[in-house]
C-alpha positions as a printed NumPy array, in Angstrom:
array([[  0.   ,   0.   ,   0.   ],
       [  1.303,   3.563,  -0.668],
       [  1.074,   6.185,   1.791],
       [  0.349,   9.529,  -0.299],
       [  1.065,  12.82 ,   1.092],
       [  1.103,  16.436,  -0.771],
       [  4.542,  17.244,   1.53 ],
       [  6.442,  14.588,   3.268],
       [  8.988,  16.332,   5.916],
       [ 12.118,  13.755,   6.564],
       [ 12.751,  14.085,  10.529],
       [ 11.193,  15.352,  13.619],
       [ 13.902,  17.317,  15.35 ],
       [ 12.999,  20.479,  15.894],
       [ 13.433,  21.64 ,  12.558],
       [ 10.879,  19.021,  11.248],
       [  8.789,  19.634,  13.998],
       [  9.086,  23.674,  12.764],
       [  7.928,  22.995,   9.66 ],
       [  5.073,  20.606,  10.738],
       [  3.797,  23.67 ,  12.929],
       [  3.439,  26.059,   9.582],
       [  2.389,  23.268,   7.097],
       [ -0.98 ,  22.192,  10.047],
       [ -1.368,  26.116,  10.406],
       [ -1.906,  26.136,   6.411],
       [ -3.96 ,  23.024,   6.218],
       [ -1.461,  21.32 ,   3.98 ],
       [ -1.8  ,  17.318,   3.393],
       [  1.638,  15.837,   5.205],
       [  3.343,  14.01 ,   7.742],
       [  6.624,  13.856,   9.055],
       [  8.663,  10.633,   9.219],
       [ 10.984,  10.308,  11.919],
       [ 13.649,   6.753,  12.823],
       [ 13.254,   7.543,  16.712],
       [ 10.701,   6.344,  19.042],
       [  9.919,   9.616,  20.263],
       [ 10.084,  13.457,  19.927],
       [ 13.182,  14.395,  21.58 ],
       [ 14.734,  11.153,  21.763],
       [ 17.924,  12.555,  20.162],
       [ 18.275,  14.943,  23.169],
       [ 17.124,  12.478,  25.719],
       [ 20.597,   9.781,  23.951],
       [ 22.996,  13.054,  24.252],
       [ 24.815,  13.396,  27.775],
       [ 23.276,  13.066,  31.11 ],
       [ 24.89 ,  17.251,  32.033],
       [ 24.043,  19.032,  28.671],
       [ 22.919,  22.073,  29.295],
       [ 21.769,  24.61 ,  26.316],
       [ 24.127,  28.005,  25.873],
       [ 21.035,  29.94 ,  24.995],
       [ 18.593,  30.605,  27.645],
       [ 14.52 ,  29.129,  27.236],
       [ 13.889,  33.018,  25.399],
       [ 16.191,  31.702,  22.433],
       [ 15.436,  27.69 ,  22.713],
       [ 11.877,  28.094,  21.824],
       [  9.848,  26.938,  18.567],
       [  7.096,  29.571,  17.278],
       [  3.991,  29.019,  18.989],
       [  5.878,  27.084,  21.919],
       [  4.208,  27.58 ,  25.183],
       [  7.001,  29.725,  27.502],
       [  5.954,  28.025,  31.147],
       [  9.07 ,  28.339,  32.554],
       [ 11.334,  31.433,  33.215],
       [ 12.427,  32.75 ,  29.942],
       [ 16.111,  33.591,  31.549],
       [ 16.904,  29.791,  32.705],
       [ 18.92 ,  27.63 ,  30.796],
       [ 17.717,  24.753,  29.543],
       [ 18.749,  20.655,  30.297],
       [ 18.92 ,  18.556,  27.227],
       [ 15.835,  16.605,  28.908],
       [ 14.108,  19.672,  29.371],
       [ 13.781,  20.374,  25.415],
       [ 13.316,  16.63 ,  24.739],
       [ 10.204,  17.339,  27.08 ],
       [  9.328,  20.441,  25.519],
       [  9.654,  19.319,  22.163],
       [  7.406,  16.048,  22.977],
       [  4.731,  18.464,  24.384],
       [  4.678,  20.956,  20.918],
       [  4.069,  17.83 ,  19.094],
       [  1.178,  16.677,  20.962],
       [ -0.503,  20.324,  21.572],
       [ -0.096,  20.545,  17.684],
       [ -1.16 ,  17.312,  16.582],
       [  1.454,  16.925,  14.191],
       [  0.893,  13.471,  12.412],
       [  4.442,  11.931,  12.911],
       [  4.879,   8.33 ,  11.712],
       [  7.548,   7.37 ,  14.747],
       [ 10.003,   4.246,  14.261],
       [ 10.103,   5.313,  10.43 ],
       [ 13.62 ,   4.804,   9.019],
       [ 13.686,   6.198,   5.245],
       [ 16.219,   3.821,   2.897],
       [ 16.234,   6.024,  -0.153],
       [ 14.276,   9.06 ,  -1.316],
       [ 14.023,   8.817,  -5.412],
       [ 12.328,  11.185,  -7.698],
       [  9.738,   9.118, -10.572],
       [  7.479,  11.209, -12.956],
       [  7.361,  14.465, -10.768],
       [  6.951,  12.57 ,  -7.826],
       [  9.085,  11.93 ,  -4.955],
       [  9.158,   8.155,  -3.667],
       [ 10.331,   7.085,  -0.41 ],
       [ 10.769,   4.067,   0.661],
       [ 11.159,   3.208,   4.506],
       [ 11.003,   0.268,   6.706],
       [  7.92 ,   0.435,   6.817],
       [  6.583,   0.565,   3.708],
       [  7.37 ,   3.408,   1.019],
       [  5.189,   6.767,   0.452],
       [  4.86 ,   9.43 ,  -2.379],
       [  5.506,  13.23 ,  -1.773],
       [  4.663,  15.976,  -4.176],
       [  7.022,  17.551,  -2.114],
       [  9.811,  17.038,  -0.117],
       [ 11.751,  18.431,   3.293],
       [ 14.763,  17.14 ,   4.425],
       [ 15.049,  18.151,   7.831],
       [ 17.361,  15.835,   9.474],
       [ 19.705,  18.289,  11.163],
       [ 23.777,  18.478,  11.077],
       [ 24.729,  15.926,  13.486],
       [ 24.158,  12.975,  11.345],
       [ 27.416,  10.329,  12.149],
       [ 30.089,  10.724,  14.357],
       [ 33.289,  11.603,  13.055],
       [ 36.478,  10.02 ,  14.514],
       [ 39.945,  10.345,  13.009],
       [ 40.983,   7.096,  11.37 ],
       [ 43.845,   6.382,  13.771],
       [ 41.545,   5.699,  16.521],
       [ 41.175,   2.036,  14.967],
       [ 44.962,   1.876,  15.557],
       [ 44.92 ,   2.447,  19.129],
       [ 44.772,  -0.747,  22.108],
       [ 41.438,  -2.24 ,  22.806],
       [ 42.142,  -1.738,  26.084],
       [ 41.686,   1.678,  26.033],
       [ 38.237,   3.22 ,  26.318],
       [ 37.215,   5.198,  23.485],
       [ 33.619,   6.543,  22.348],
       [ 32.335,   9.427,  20.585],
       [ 30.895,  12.277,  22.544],
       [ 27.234,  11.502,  21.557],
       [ 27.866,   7.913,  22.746],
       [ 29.214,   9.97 ,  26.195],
       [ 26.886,   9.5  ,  29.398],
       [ 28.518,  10.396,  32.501],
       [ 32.158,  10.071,  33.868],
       [ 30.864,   6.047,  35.457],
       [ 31.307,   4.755,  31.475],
       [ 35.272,   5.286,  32.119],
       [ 37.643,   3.021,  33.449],
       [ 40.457,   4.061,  35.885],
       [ 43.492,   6.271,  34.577],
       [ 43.438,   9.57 ,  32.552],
       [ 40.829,  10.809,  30.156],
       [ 42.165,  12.573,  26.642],
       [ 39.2  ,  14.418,  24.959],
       [ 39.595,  15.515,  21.537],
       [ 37.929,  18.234,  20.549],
       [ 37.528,  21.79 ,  21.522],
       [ 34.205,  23.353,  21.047],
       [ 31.154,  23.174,  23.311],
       [ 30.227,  19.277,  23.561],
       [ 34.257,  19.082,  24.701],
       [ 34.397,  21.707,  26.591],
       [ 31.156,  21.033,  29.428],
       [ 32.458,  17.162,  29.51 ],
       [ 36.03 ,  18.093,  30.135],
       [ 34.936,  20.411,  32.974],
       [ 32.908,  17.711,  34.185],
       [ 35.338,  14.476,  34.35 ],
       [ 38.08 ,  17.155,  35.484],
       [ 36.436,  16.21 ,  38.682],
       [ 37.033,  12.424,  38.82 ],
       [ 40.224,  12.184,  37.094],
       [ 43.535,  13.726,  35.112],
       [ 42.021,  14.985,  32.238],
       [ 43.589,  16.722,  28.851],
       [ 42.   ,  18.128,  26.308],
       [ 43.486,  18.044,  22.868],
       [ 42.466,  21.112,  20.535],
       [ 43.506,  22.455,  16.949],
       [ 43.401,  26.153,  17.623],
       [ 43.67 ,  28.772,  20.193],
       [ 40.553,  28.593,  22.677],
       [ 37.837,  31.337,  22.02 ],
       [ 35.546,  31.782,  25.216],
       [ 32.232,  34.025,  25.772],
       [ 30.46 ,  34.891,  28.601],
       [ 26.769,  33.391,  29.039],
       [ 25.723,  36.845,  30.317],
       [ 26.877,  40.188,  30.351],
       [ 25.504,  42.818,  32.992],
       [ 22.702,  40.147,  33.027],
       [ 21.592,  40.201,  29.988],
       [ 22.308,  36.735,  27.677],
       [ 25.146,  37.142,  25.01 ],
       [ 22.107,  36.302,  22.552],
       [ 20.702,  39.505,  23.124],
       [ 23.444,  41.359,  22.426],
       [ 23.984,  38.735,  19.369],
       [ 20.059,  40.285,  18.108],
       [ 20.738,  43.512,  18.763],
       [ 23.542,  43.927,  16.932],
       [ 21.809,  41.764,  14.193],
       [ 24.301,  38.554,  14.094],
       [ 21.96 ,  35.801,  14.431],
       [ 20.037,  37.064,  11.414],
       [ 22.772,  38.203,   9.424],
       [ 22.234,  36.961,   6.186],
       [ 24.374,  33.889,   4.496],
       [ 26.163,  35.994,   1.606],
       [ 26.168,  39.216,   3.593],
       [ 29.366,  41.184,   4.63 ],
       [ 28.647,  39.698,   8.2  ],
       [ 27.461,  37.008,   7.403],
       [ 30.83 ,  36.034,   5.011],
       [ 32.512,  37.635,   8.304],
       [ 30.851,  35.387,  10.74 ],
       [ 31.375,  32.45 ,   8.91 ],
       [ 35.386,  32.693,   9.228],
       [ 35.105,  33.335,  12.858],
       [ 36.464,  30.173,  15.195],
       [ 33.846,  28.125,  17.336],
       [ 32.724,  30.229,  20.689],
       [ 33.119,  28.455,  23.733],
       [ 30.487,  29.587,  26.111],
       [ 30.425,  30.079,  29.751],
       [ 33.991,  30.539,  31.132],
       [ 34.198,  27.219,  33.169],
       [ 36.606,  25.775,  31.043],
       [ 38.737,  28.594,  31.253],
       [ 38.987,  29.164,  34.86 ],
       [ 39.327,  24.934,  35.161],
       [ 42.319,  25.299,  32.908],
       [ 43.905,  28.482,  34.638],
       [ 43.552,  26.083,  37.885],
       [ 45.979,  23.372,  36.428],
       [ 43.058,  20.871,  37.059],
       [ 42.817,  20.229,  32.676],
       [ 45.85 ,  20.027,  30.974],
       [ 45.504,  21.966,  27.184],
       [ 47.452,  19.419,  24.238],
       [ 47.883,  20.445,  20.891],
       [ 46.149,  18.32 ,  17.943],
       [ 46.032,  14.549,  17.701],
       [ 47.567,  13.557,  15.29 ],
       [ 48.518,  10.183,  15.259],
       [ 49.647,   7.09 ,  17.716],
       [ 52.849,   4.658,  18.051],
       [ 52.669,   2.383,  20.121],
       [ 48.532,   1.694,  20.243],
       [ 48.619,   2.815,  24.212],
       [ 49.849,   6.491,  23.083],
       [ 48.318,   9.452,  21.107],
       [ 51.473,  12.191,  19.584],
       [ 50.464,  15.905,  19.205],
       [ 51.112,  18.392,  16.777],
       [ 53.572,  19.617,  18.868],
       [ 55.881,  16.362,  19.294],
       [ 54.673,  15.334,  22.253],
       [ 53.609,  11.523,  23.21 ],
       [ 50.982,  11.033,  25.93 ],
       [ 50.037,   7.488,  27.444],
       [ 46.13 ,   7.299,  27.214],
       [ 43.512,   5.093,  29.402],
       [ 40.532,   6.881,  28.397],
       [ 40.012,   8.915,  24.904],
       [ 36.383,  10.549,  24.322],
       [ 36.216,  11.977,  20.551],
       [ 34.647,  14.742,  21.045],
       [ 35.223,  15.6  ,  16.916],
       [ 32.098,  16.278,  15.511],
       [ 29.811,  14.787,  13.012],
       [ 29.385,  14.126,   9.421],
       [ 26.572,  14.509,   6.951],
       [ 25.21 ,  11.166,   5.402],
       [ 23.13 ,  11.689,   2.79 ],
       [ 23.679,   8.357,   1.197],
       [ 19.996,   7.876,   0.886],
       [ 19.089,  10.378,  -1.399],
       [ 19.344,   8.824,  -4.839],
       [ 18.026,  11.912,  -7.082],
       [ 20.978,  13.197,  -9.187],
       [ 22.213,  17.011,  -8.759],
       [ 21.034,  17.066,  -5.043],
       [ 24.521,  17.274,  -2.946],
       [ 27.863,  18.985,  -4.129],
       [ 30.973,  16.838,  -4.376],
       [ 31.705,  16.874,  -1.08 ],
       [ 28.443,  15.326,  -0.467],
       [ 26.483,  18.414,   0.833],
       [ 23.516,  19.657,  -0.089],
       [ 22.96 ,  21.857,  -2.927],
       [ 20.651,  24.584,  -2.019],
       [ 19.744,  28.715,  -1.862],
       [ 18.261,  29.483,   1.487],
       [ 17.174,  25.741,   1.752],
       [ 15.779,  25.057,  -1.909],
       [ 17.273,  22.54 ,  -3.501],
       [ 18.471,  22.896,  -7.604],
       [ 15.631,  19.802,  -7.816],
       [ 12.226,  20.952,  -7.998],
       [ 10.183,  20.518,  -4.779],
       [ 13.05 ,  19.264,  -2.647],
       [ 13.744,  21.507,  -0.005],
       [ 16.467,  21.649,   3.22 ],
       [ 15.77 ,  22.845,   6.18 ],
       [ 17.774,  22.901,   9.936],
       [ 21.176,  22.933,   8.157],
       [ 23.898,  25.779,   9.879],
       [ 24.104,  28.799,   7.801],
       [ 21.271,  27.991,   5.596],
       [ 19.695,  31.591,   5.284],
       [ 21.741,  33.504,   8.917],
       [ 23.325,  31.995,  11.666],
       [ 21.206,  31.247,  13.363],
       [ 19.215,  28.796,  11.23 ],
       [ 20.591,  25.389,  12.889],
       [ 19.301,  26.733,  16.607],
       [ 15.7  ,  26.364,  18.05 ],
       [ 15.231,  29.738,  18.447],
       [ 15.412,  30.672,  14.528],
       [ 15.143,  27.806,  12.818],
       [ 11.026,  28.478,  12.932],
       [ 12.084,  31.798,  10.476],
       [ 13.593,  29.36 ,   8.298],
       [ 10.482,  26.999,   8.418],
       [  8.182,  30.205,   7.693],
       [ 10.184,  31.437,   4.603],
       [ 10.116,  27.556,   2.71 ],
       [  6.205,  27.829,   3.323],
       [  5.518,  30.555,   0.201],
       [  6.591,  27.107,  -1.797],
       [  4.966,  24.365,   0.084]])
């Protein structure tokens, strides 16, 4: 049996879940498909002391309900639950446990088929976010199995080590709260390719965000002066934490990883060797697209090819990506504007 649907929207983060809020609003025929079990289950798998950098003002979906006080900051299970609860108040018809396999365009019409079953589209919205695979340098494989290694969104808590020393690779936000948090059970170093950039959450009380708006950063546009500007700038750490924790002696800074010897060592950029019990990749992701079989969709790099989310292919749009219109198009709290602006085609 085919499932037919004018628009089919590919994910329920909280882009997807964006995007389901306008097409309801405007009585369109969809659904969104979506691999997890529930809304917000890709928060609920991420670690147990996430906390957001933007307070609930700027982590909020349009027509979210703002119960709490706007100047907290967020857990990562407080926006799985908030995200669970827009869903439901919205009715948005999500088909959960959903896992699409390829996505091919036949006779104007897009067909997807999933593991359970395959649907058409006259349109399409990819909305599966930038944090697709973990990425982990390929001399990790080379290193001892009886060191500890995982991926930062396989990271729970500091109980999943084993004795000995913790090396975390990686230096933007994700490596920075978990190094500040192990710091406290054992030696930790943190291994980083550049010079660390930190921001205050707040200044004179006011979140960094605000200041962001005001001086109009988070909607400066893609191909704009600031925009182009913004876009060269290194990763922000936020909060200062890190920085006082490494001031205190109690995280030691390493240059890049760049390779190992022995299999029980990892060598830095610098020339220096460092014994390792413990190594949490805390590197980033990769996009996987793999699934998409409709030529002319992703560049050779295997990105998506689009302007402002709409893809060269007729009625295939992106949406949730960083930098798809302004900076802040990848972040809850303006990745709605995004949503709104693909609706004049949907």
């Amino acid at each position: 049996m085919m499932n037919r649907f004018d628009v089919i929207v590919v994910g329920a983060g909280q882009a997807g879940l964006a995007m389901g809020y306008d097409l309801k609003r405007n009585h369109r025929s969809f659904c969104i498909l979506e691999s997890n079990q529930r809304v917000g289950d890709s928060w609920r798998k991420r670690y147990d002391s996430l906390v957001l950098f933007t307070p609930r003002v700027y982590s909020q979906l349009p027509g979210m309900n703002a119960s709490r006080d706007p100047h907290t900051y967020p857990t990562k299970d407080d926006i799985a639950a908030d995200l669970e609860a827009y869903a439901h108040r919205y009715a948005l018809p999500i088909h959960f446990q959903t896992t699409v396999h390829s996505l091919e365009k036949r006779d104007g019409r897009f067909i997807l088929k999933t593991n359970r079953g395959t649907y058409q589209a006259n349109k399409v919205v990819i909305s599966t976010g930038p944090f697709q695979q973990p990425w982990i340098p390929s001399f990790a494989e080379q290193l001892s199995p009886d060191i500890v290694q995982m991926h930062s969104s396989s990271y729970r808590n500091p109980n999943q080590l084993q004795d000995g020393n913790l090396l975390i690779v990686g230096g933007g936000n994700s490596g920075a709260q978990i190094a500040v948090e192990c710091a406290k059970y054992r030696q930790t170093f943190l291994s980083v390719s550049r010079p660390l950039k930190f921001m205050p959450l707040q200044i004179f009380g006011k979140s960094i965000f605000w200041y962001y708006e005001k001086l109009g950063l988070m909607d400066a546009p893609t191909t704009s002066k600031k925009g182009v500007w913004l876009k060269k700038q290194p990763e922000i750490i936020y909060d200062l934490h890190l920085k006082s924790v490494l001031k205190s002696g109690d995280i030691t800074l390493k240059s890049k990883a760049i390779f190992t010897t022995s299999g029980h060592d990892v060598t830095f950029e610098d020339g220096t060797r460092l014994e390792v019990q413990n190594i949490i990749w805390a590197t980033g992701f990769q996009s996987d697209y793999h699934w998409i079989q409709i030529p002319d969709v992703l560049d050779a790099t295997g990105q998506p090819k689009h302007k402002r989310g709409v893809s060269p292919v007729d009625q295939l749009y992106f949406l949730g990506l960083p930098w798809l219109s302004c900076r802040g198009s990848a972040l809850l709290g303006w990745v709605g504007k995004d949503a709104q602006a693909l609706m004049q085609y949907l």
